[in-house]
PDB file of N, CA, C and O in Angstrom:
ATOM      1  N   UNK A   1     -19.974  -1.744  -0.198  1.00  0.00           N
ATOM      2  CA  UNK A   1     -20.501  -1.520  -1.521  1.00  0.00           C
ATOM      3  C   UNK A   1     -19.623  -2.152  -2.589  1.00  0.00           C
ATOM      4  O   UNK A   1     -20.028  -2.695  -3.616  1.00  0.00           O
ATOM      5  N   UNK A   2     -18.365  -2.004  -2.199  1.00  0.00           N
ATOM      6  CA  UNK A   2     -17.455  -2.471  -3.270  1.00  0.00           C
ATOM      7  C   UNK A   2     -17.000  -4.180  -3.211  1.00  0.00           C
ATOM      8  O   UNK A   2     -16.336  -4.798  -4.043  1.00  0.00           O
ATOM      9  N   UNK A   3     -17.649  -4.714  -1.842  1.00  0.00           N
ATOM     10  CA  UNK A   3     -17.571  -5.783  -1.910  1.00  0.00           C
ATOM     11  C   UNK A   3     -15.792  -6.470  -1.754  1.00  0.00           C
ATOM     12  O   UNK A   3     -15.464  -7.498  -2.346  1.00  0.00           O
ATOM     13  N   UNK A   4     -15.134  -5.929  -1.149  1.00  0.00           N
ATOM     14  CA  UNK A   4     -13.346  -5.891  -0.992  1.00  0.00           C
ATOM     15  C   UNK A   4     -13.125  -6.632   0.008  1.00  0.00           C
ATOM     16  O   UNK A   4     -13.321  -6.354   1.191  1.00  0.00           O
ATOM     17  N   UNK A   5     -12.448  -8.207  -0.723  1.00  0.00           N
ATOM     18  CA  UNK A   5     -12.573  -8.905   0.350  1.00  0.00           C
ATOM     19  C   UNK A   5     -10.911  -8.709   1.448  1.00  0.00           C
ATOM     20  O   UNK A   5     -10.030  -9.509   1.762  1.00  0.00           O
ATOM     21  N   UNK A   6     -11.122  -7.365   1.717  1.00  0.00           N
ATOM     22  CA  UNK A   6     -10.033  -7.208   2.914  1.00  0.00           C
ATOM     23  C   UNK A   6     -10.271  -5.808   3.320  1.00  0.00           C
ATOM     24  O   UNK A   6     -10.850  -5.017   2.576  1.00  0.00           O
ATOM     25  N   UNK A   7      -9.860  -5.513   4.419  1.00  0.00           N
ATOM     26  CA  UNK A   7     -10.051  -4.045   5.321  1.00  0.00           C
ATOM     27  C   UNK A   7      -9.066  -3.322   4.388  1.00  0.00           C
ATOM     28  O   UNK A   7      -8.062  -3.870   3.932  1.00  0.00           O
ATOM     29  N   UNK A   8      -9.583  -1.500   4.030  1.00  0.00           N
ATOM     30  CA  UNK A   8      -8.942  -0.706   3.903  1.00  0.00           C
ATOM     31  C   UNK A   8      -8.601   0.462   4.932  1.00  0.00           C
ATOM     32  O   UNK A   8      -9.590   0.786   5.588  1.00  0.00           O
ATOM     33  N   UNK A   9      -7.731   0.994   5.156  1.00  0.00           N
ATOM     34  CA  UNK A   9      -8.016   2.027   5.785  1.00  0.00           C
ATOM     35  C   UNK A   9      -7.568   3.459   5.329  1.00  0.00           C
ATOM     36  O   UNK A   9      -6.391   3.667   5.035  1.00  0.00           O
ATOM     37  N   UNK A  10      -8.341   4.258   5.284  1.00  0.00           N
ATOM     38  CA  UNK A  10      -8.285   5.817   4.755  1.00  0.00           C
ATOM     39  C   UNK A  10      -8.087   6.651   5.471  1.00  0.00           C
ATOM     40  O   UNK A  10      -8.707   6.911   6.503  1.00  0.00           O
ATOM     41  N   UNK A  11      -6.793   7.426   4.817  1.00  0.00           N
ATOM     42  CA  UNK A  11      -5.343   7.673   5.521  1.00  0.00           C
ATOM     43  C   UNK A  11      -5.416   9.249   5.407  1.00  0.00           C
ATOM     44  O   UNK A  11      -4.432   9.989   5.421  1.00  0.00           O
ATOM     45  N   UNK A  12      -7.009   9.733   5.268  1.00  0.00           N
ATOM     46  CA  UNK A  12      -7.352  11.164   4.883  1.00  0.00           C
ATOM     47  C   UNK A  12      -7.104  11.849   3.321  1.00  0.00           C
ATOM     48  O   UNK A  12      -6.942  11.267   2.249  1.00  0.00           O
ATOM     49  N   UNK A  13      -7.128  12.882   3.537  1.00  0.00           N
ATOM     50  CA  UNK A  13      -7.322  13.740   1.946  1.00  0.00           C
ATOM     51  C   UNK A  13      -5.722  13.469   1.133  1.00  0.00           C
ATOM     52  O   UNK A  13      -5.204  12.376   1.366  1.00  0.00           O
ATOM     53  N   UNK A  14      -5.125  14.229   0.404  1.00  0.00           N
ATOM     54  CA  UNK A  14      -4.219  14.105   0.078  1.00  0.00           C
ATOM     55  C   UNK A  14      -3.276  14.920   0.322  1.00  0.00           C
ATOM     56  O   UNK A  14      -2.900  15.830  -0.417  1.00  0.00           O
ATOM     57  N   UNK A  15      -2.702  14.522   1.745  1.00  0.00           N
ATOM     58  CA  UNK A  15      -1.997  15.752   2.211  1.00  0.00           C
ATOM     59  C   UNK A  15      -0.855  14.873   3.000  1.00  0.00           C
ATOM     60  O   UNK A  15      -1.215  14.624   4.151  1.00  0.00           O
ATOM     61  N   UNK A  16       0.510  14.314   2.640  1.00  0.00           N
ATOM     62  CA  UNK A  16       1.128  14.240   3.362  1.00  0.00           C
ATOM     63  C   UNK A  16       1.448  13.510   4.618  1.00  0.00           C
ATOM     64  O   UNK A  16       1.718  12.352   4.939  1.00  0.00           O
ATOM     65  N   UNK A  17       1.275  14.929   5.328  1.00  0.00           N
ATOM     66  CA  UNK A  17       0.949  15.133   6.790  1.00  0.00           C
ATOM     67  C   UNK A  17       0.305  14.651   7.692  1.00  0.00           C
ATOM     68  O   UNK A  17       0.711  14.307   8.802  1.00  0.00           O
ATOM     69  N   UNK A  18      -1.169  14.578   7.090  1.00  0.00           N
ATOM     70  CA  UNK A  18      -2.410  14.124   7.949  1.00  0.00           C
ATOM     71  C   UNK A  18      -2.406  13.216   7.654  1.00  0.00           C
ATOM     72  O   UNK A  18      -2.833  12.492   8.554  1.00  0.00           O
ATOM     73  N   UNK A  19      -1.977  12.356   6.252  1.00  0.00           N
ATOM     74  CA  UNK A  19      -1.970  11.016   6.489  1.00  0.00           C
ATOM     75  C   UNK A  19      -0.953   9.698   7.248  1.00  0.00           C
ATOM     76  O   UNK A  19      -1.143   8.493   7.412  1.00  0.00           O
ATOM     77  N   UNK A  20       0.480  10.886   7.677  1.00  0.00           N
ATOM     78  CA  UNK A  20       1.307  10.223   8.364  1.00  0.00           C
ATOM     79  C   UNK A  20       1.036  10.424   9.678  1.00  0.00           C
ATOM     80  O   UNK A  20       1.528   9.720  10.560  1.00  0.00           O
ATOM     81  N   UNK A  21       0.097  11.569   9.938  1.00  0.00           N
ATOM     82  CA  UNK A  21       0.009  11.558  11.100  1.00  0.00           C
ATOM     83  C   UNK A  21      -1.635  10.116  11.605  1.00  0.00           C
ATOM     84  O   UNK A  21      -1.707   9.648  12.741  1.00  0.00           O
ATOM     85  N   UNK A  22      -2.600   9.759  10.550  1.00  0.00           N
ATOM     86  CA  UNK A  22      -3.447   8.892  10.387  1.00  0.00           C
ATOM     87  C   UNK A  22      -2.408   7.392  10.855  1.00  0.00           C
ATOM     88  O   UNK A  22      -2.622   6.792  11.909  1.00  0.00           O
ATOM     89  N   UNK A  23      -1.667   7.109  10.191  1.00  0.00           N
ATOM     90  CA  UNK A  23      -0.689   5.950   9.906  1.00  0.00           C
ATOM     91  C   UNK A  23       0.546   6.158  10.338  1.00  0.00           C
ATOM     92  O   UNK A  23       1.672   6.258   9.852  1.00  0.00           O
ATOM     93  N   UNK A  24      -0.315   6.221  12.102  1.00  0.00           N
ATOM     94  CA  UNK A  24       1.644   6.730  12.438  1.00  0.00           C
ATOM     95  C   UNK A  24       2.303   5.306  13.295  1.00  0.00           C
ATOM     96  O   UNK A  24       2.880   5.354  14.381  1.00  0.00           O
ATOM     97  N   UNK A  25       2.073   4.246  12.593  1.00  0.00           N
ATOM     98  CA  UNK A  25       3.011   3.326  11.971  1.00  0.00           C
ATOM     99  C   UNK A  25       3.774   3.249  11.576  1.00  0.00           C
ATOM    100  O   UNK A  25       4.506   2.259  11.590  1.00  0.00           O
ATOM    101  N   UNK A  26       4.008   4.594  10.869  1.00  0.00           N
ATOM    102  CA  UNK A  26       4.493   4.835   9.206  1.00  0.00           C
ATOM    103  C   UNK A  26       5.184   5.595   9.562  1.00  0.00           C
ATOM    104  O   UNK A  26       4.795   6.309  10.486  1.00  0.00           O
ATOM    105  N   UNK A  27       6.373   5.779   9.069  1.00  0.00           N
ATOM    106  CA  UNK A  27       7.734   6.836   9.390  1.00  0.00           C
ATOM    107  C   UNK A  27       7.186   8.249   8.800  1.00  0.00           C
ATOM    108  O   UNK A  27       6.946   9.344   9.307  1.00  0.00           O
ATOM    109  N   UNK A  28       7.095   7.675   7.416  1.00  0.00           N
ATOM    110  CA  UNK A  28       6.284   9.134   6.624  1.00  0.00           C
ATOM    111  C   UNK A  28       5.433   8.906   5.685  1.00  0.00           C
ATOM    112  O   UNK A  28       5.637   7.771   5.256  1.00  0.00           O
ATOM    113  N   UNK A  29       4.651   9.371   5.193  1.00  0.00           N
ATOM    114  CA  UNK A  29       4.128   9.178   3.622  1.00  0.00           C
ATOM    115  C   UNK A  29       4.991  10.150   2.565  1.00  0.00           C
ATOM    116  O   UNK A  29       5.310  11.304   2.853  1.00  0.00           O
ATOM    117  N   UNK A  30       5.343   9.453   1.204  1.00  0.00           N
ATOM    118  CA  UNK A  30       6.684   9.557   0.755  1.00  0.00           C
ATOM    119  C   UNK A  30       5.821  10.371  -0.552  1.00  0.00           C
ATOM    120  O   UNK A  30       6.211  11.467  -0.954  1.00  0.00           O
ATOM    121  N   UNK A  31       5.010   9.906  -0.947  1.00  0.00           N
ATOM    122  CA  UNK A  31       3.795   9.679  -2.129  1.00  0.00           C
ATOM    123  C   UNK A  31       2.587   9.163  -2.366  1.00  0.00           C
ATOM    124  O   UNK A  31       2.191   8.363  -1.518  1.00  0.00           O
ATOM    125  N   UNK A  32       1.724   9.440  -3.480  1.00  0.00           N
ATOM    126  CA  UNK A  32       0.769   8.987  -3.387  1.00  0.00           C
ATOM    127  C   UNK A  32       0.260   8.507  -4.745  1.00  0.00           C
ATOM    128  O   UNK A  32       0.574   9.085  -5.785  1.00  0.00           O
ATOM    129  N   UNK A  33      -0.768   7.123  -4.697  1.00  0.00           N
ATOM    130  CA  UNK A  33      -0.933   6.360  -3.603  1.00  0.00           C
ATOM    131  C   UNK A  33      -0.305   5.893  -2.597  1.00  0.00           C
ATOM    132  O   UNK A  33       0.658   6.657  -2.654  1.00  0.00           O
ATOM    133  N   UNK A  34      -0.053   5.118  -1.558  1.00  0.00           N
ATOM    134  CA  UNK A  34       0.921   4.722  -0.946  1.00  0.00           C
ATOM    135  C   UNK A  34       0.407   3.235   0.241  1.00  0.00           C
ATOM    136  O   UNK A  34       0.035   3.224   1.414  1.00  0.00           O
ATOM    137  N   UNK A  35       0.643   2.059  -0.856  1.00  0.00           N
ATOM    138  CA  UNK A  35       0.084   0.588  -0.519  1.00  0.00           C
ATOM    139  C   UNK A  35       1.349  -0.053   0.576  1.00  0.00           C
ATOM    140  O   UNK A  35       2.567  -0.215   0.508  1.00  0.00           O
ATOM    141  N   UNK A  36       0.392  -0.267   1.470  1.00  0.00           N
ATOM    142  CA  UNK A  36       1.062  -0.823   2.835  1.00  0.00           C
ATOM    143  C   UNK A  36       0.748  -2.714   2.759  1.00  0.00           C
ATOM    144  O   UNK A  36      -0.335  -3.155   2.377  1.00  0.00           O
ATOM    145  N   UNK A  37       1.799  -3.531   3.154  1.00  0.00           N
ATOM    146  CA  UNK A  37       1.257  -5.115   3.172  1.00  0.00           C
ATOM    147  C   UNK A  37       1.968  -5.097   4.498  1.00  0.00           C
ATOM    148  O   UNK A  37       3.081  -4.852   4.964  1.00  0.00           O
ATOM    149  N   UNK A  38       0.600  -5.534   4.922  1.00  0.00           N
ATOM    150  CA  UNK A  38       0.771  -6.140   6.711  1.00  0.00           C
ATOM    151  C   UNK A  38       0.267  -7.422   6.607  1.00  0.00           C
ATOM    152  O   UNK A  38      -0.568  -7.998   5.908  1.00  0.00           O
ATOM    153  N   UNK A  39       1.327  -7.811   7.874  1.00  0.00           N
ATOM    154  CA  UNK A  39       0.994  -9.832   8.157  1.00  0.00           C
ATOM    155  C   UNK A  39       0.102  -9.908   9.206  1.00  0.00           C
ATOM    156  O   UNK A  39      -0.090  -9.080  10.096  1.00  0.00           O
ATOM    157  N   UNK A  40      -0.421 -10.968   9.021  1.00  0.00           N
ATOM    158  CA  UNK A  40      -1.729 -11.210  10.090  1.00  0.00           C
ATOM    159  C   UNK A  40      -1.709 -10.835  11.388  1.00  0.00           C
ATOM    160  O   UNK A  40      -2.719 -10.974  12.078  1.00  0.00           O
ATOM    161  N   UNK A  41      -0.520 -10.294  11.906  1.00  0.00           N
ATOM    162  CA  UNK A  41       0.140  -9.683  13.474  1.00  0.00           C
ATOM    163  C   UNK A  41      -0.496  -8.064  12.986  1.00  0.00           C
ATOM    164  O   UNK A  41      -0.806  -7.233  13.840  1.00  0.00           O
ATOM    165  N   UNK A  42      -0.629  -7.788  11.431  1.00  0.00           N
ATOM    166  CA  UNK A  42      -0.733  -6.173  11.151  1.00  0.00           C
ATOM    167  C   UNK A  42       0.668  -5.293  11.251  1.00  0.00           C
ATOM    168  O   UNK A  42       0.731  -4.093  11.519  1.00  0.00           O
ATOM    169  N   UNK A  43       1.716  -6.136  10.986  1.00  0.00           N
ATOM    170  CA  UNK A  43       3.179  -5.423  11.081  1.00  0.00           C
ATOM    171  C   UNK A  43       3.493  -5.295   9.973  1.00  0.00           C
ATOM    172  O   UNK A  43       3.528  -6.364   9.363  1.00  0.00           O
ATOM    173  N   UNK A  44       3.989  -3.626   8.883  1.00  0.00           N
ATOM    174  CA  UNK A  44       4.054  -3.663   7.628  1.00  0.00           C
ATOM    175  C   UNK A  44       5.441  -4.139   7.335  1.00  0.00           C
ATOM    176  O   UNK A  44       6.585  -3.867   7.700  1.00  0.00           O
ATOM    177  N   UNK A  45       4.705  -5.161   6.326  1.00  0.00           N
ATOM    178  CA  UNK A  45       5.986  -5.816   5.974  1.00  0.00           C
ATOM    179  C   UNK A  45       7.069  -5.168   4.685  1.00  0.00           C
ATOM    180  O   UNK A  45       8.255  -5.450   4.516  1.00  0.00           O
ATOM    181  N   UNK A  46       6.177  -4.194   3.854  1.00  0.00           N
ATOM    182  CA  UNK A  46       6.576  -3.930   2.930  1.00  0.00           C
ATOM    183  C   UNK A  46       6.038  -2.670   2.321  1.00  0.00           C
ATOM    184  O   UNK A  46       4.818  -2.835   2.290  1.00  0.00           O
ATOM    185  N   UNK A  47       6.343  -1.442   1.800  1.00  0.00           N
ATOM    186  CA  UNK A  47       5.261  -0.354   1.368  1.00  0.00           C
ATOM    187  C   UNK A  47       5.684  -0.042  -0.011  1.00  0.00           C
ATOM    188  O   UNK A  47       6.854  -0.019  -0.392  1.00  0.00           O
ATOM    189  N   UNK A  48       4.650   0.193  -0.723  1.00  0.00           N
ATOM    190  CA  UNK A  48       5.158   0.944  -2.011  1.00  0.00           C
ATOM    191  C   UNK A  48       4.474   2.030  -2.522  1.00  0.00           C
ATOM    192  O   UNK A  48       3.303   1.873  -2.869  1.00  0.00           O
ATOM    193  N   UNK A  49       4.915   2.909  -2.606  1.00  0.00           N
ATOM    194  CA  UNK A  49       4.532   4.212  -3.375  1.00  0.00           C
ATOM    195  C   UNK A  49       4.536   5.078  -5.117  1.00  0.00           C
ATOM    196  O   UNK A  49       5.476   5.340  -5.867  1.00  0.00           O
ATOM    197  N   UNK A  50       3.551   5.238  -5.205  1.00  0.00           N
ATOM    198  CA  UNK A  50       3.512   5.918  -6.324  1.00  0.00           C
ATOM    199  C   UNK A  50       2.426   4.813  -7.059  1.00  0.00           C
ATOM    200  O   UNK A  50       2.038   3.703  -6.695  1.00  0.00           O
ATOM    201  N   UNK A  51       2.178   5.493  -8.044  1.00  0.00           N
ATOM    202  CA  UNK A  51       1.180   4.841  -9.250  1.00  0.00           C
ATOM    203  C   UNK A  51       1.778   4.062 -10.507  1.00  0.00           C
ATOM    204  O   UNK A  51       2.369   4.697 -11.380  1.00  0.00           O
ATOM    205  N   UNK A  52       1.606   2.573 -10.595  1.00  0.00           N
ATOM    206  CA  UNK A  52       2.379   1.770 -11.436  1.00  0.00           C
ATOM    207  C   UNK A  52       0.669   1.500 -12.062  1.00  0.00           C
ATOM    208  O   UNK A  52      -0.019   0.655 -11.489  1.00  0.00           O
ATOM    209  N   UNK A  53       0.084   2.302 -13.279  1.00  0.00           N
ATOM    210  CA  UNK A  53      -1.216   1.063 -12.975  1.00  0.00           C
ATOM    211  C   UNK A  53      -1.236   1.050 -14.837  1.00  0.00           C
ATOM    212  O   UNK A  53      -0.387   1.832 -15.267  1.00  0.00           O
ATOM    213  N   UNK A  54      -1.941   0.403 -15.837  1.00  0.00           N
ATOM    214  CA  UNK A  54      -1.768  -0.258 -17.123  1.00  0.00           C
ATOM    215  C   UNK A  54      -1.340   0.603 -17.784  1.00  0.00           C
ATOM    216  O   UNK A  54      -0.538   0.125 -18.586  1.00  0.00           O
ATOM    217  N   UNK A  55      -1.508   2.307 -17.951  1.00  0.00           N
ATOM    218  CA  UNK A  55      -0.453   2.842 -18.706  1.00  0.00           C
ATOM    219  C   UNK A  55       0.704   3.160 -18.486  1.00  0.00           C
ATOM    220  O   UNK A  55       1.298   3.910 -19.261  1.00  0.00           O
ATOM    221  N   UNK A  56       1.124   2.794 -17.679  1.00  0.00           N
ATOM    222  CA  UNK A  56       2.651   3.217 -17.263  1.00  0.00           C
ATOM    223  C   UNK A  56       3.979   2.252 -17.645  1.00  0.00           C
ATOM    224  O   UNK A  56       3.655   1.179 -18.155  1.00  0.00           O
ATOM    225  N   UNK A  57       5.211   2.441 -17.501  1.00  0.00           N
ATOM    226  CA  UNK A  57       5.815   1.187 -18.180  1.00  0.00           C
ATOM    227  C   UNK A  57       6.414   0.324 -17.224  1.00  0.00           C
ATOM    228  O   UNK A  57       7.045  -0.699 -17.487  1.00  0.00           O
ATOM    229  N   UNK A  58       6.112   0.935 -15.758  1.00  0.00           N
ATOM    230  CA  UNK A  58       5.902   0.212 -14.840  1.00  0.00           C
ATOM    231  C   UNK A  58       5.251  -0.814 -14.272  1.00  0.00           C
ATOM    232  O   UNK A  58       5.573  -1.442 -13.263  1.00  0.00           O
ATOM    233  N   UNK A  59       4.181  -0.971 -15.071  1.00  0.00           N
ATOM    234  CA  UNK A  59       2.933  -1.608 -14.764  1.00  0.00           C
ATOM    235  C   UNK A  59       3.304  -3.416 -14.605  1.00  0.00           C
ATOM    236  O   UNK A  59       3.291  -4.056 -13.553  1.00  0.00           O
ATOM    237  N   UNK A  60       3.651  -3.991 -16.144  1.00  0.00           N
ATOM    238  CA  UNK A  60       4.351  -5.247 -15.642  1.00  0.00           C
ATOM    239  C   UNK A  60       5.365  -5.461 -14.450  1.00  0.00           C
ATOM    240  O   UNK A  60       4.829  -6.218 -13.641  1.00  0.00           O
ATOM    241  N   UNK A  61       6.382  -5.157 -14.114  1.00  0.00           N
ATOM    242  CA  UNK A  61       7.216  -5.108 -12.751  1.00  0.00           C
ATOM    243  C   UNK A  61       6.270  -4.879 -11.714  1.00  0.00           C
ATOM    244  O   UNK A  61       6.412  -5.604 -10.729  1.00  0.00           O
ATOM    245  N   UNK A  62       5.321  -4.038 -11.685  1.00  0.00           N
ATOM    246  CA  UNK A  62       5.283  -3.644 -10.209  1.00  0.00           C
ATOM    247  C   UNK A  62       3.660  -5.185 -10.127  1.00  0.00           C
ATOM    248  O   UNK A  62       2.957  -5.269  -9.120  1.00  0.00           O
ATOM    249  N   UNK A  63       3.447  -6.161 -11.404  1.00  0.00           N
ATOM    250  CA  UNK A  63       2.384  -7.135 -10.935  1.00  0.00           C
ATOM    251  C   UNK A  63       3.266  -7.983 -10.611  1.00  0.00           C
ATOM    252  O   UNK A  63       3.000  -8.571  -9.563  1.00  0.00           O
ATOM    253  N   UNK A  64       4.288  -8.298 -11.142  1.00  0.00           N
ATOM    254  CA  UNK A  64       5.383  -9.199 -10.289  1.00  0.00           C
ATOM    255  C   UNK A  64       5.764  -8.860  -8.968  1.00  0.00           C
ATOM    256  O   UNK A  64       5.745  -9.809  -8.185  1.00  0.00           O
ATOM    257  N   UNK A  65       6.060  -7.902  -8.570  1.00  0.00           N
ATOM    258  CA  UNK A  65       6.378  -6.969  -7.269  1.00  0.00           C
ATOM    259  C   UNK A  65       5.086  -7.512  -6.143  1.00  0.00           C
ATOM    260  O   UNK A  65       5.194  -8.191  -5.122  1.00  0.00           O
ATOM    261  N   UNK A  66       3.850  -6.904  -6.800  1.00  0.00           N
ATOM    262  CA  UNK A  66       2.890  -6.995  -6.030  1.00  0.00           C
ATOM    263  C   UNK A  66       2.154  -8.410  -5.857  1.00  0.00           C
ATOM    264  O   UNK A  66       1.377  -8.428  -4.902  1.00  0.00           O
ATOM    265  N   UNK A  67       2.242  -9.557  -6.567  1.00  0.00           N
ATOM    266  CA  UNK A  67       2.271 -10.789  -6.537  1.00  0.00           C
ATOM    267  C   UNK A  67       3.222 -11.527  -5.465  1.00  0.00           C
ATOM    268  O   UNK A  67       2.916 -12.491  -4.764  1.00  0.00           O
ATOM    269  N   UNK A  68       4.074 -11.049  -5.495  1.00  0.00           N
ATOM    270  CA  UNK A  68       5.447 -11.823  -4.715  1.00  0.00           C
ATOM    271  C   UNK A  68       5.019 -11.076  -3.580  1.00  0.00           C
ATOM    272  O   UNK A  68       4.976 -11.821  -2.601  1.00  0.00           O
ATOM    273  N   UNK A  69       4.710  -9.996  -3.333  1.00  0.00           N
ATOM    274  CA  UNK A  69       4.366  -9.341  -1.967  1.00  0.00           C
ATOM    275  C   UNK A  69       3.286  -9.824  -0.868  1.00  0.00           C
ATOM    276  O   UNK A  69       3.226  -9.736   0.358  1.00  0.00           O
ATOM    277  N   UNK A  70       2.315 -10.471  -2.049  1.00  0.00           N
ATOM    278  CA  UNK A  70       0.948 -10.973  -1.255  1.00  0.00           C
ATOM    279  C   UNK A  70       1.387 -12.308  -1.138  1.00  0.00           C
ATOM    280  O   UNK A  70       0.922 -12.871  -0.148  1.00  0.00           O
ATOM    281  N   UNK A  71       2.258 -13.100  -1.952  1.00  0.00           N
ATOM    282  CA  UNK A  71       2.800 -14.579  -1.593  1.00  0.00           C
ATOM    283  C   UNK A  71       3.407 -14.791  -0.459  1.00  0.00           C
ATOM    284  O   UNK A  71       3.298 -15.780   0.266  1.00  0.00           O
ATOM    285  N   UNK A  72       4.309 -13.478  -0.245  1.00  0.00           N
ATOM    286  CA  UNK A  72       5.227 -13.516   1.471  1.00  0.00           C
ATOM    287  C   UNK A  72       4.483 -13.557   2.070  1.00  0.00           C
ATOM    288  O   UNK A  72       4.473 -14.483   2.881  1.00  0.00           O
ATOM    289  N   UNK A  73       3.193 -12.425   2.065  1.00  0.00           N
ATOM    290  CA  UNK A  73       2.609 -12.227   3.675  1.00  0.00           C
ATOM    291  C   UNK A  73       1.839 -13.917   3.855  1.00  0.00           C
ATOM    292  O   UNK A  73       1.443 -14.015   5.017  1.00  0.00           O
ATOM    293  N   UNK A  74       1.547 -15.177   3.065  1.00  0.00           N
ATOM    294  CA  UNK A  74       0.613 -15.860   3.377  1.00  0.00           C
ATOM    295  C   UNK A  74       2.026 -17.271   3.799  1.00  0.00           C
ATOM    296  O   UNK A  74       1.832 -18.485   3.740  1.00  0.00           O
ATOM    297  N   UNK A  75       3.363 -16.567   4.198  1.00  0.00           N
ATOM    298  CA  UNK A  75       3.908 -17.589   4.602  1.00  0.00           C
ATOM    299  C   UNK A  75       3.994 -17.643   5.695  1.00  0.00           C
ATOM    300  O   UNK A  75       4.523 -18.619   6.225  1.00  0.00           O
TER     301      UNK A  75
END
C-alpha cells in the first residue's frame, strides 16, 4: 500500500522483549524506534535508536548519519 521500495520487518507491539525476542539478531532492543541497516548478505551493519525526526535538534545530524549509513551499505 505504501509502495516502500525495500522490505520492512515488524518487530511486534512496543514491548522491548518481544521485539528482541522477534530480532534475535539483535543483542537487545535499547529503544524505540529502533532502525537496523543490513548489507545485501542481511548482516546489521549498523543500528540506531530513538526518534531524531524534524522537530528535534537532532534531526540535521542524524540526515547526515543516516545518509552516510545507506552510502556504506551500497559499497
Amino acid at each position: 500500500r505504501l509502495q516502500i521500495p525495500y522490505d520492512i520487518l515488524y518487530g511486534g507491539r512496543s514491548d522491548k522483549q518481544e521485539a528482541s525476542d522477534v530480532l534475535g539478531f539483535v543483542d537487545q532492543i535499547v529503544s524505540f524506534p529502533t532502525l537496523l541497516f543490513l548489507n545485501s548478505d542481511n548482516v546489521v551493519q549498523s543500528i540506531h535508536t530513538g526518534f531524531n525526526g524534524p522537530a528535534t535538534s537532532k534531526y540535521e545530524a542524524f540526515k547526515i548519519y543516516f545518509d552516510r549509513e545507506v552510502k556504506n551499505l551500497r559499497i
